[in-house]
C-alpha positions as CSV (number, residue, x, y, z in Angstrom):
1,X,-19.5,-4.5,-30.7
2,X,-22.0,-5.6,-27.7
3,X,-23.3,-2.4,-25.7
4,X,-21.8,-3.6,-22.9
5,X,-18.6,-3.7,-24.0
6,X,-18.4,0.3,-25.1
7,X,-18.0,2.1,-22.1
8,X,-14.9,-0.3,-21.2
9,X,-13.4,0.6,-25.0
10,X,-13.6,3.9,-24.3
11,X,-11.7,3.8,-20.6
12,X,-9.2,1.8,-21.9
13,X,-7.2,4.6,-23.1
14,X,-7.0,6.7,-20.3
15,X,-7.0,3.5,-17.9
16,X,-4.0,2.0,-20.0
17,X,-2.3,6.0,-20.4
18,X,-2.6,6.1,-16.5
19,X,-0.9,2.9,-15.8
20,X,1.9,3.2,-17.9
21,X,2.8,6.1,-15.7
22,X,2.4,4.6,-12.2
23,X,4.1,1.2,-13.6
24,X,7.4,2.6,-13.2
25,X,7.2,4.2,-9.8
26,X,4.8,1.6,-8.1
27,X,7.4,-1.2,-9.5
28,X,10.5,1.2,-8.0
29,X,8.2,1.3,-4.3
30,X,8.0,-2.3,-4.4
31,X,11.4,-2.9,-4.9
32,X,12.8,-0.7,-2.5
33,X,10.5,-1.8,-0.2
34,X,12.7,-5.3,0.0
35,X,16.1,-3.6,1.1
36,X,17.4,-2.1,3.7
37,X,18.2,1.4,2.5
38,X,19.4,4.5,4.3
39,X,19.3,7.9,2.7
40,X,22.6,8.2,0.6
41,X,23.4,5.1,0.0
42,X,24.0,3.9,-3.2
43,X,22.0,0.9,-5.2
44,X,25.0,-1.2,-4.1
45,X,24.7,-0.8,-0.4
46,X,21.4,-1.7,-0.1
47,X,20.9,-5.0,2.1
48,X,18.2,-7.1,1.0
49,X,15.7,-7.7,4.2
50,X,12.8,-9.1,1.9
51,X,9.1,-8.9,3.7
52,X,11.0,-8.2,6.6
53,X,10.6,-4.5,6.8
54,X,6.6,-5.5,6.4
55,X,6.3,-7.3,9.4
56,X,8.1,-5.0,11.5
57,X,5.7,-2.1,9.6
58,X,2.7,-4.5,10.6
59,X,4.3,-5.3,14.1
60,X,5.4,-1.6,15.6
61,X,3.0,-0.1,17.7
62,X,3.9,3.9,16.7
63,X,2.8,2.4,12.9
64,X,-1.1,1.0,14.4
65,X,-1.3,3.7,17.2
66,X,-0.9,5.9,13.4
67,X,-3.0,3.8,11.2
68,X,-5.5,4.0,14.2
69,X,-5.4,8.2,14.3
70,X,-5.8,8.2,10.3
71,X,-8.6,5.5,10.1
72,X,-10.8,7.9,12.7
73,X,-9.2,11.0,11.3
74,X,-10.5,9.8,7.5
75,X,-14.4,8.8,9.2
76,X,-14.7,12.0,11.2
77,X,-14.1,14.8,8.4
78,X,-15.6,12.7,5.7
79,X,-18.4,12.2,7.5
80,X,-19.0,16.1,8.4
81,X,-17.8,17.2,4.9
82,X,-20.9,15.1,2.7
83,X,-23.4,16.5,5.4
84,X,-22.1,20.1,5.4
85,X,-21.3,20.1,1.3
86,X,-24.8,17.7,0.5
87,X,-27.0,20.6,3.0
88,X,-25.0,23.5,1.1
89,X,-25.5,22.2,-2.5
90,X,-29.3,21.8,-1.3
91,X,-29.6,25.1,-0.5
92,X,-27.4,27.2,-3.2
93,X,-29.9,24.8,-6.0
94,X,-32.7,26.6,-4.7
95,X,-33.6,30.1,-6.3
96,X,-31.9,32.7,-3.2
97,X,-30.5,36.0,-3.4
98,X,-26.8,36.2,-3.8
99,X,-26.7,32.3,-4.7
100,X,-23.6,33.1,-7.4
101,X,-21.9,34.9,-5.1
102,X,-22.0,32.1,-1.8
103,X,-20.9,30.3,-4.7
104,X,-18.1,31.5,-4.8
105,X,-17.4,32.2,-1.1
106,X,-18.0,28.8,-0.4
107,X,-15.3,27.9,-2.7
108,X,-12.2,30.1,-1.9
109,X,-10.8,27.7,0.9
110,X,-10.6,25.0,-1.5
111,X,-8.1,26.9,-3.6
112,X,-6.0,27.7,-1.2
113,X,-2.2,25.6,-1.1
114,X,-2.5,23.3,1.9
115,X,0.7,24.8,3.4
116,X,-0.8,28.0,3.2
117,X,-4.1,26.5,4.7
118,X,-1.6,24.8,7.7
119,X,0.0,28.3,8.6
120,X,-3.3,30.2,8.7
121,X,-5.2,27.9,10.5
122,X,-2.0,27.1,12.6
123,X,-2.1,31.5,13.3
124,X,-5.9,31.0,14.3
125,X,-5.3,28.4,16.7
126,X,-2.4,30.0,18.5
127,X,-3.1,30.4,22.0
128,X,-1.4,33.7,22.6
129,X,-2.3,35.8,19.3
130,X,-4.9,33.4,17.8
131,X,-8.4,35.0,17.1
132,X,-10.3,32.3,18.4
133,X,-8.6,32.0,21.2
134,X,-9.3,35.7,21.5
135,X,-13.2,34.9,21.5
136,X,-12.8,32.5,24.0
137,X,-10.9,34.8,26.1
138,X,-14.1,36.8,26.6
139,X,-15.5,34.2,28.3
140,X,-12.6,33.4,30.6
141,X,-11.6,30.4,28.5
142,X,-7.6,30.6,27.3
143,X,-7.8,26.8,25.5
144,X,-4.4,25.2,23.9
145,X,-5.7,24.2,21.5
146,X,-2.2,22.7,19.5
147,X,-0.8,22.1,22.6
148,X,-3.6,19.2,24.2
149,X,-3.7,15.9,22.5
150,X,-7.6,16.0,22.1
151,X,-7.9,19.9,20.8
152,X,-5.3,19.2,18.5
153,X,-6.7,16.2,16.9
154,X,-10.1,18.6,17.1
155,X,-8.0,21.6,15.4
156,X,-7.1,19.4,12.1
157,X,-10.2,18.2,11.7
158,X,-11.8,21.6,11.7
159,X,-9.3,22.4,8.7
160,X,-9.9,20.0,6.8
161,X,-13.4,20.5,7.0
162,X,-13.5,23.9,6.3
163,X,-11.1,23.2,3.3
164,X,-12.6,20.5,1.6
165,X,-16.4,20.7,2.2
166,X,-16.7,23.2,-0.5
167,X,-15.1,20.4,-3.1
168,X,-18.3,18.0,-1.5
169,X,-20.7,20.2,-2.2
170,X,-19.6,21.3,-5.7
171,X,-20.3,17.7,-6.4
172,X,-23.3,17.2,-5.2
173,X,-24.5,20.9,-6.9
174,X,-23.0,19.4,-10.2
175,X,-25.0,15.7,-9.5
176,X,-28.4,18.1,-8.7
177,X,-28.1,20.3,-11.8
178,X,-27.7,17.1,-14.2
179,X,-31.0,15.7,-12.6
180,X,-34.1,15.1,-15.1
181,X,-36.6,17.7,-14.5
182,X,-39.4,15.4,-15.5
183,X,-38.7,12.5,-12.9
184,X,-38.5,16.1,-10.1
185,X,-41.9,17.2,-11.6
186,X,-43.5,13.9,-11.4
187,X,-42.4,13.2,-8.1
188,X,-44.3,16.7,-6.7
189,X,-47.6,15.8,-8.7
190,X,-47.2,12.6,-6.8
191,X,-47.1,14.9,-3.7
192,X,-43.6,14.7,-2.5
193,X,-42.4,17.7,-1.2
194,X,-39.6,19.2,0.6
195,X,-37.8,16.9,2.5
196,X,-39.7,13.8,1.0
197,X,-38.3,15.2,-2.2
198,X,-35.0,15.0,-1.4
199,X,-34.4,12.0,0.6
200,X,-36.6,9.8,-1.7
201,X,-35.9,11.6,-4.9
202,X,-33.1,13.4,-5.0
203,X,-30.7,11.4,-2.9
204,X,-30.7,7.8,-4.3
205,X,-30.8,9.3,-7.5
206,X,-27.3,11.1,-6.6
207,X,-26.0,8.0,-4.9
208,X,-23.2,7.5,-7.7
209,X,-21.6,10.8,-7.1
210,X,-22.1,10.6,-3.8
211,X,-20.3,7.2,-3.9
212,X,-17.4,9.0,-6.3
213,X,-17.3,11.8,-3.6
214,X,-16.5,10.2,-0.7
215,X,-14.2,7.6,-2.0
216,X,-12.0,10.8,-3.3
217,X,-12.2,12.5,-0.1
218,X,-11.8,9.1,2.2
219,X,-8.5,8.3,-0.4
220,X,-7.5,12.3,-0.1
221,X,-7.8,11.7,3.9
222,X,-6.2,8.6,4.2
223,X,-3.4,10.4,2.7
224,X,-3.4,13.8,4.0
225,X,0.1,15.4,5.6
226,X,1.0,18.8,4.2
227,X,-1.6,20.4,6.3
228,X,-0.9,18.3,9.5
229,X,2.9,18.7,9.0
230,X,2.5,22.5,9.4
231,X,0.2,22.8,12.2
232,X,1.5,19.9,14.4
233,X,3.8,17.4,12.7
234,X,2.3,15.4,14.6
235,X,2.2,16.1,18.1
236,X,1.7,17.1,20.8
237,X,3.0,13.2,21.2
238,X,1.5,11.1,18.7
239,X,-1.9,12.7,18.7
240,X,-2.5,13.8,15.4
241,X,0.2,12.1,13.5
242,X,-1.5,10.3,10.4
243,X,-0.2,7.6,8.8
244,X,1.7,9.5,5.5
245,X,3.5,12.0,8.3
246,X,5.0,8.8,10.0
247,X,6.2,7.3,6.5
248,X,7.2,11.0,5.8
249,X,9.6,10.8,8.8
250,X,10.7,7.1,9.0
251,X,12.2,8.6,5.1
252,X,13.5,11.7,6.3
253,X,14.2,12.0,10.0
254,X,14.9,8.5,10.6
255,X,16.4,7.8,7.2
256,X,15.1,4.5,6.6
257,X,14.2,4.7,2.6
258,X,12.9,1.0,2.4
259,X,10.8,0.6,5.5
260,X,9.3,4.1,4.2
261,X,8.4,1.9,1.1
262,X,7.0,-0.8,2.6
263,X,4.6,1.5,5.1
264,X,3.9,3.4,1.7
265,X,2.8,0.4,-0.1
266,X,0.8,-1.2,2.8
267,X,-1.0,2.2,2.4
268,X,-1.9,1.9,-0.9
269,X,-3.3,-1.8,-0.2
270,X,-5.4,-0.3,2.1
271,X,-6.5,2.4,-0.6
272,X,-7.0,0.1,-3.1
273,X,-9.1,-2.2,-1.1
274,X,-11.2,0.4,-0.2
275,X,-11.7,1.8,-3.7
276,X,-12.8,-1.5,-5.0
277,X,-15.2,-2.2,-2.3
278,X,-17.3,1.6,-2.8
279,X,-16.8,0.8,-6.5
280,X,-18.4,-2.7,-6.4
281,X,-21.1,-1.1,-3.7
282,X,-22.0,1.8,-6.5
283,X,-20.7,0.3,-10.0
284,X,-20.9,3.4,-12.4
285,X,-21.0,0.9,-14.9
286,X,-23.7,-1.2,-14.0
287,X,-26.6,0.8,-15.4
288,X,-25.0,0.8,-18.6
289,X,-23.6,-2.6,-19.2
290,X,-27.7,-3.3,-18.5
């Protein structure tokens, strides 16, 4: 068998195993994603609207103005999240007092349910009983912060942050960990140090799981509602309702089963694209198939 062919032998497995399952449910989307279907009905009182229901999806202004909100939503905490988790993995790799236990500080929000993470942070934020509010009291400021379009949209962003940069930085720690000694200690004879070290070292030689990283979180993002469901659904207006909260409702509050499908696989287009263009941009692969 050629070399390159090997590491594609032993994904096909899992990739077929994986597959097999979403068949099924993908194939169900699509096809209910061509009728008109109302919660209750039956099979036989579906109405078949065809690509329809996509171009009013692609057409309504509440389904951009959404798309739009999740799109900056998805750049914003991403963004913070690799700094925060790639500056907290550098620092817990060096030799510090107490690293273990940061550790596993750093790790606790990630383990929390996201509806659980919703109500807390939802408590925090509360302008009457909330404790930050309570530290901003003592300097005359009473913000609302669910309440304003702009603090809200600030407010979710801060939870997600806080939940997942602790999954970023695991990552990266993991990535630093697995990284040859020799190529570290030749780069210090050489003279790097510090900084030099890491951004001409240490970074580009982390860029695949950097790459793996932040497609999982942009993909986790993209899709993100049981958090923003609690703290806002959505409001106040249209301020922080993401894409999978409006498909959430246009299913359950509005009912409407098969233009819920067709918003839901539109999303997954978008997910896909976006997977295979980081994928092609940082091929795993690539190295080995050389």
């Amino acid at each position: 068998m050629r070399p390159r062919l090997v590491p594609y032998v032993y994904a096909a497995p899992a990739a077929l195993l994986m597959l097999g399952g979403l068949a099924v449910p993908l194939m169900s989307a699509a096809d209910i994603s061509l009728h008109e279907w109302r919660l209750g009905d039956t099979r036989g009182q579906a109405v078949w609207r065809g690509l329809s229901l996509y171009a009013e999806a692609l057409s309504d202004p509440a389904v951009l103005a959404s798309m739009g909100t999740t799109i900056v939503y998805a750049i914003v905490v991403v963004s913070i999240e690799l700094l925060l988790g790639v500056a907290l993995a550098l620092l817990l790799e060096s030799k510090i007092r107490g690293a273990a236990a940061l550790r596993t500080l750093f790790i606790l929000p990630m383990m929390i349910a996201p509806i659980c993470v919703g109500l807390i942070w939802r408590y925090l934020f509360d302008t009457s009983y909330g404790p930050i509010n309570a530290v901003f009291g003592a300097f005359g400021l009473q913000p609302t912060w669910l309440a304003d379009p702009s603090l809200a949209f600030l407010a979710i962003c801060v939870t997600d942050i806080w939940q997942w940069t602790p999954f970023v930085m695991l990552m990266v720690l993991a990535g630093l960990q697995g990284l040859d000694g020799s190529v570290m200690e030749a780069a210090q004879m050489d003279g790097a140090r510090s900084w030099r070290l890491v951004w001409n070292v240490k970074l580009p030689m982390l860029r695949p799981i950097l790459m793996i990283t932040l497609l999982m979180r942009l993909i986790d993002a993209l899709r993100g509602l049981e958090v923003i469901y609690v703290m806002t659904y959505g409001g106040p207006g249209l301020s922080t309702e993401l894409f999978s909260l409006h498909i959430t409702k246009a299913a359950f509050v509005s009912q409407r089963l098969g233009y819920a499908a067709a918003m839901s696989v539109l999303l997954l287009l978008v997910m896909v694209g976006l997977s295979a263009s980081l994928l092609l941009l940082s091929n795993p692969m690539r190295r080995v198939a050389k």
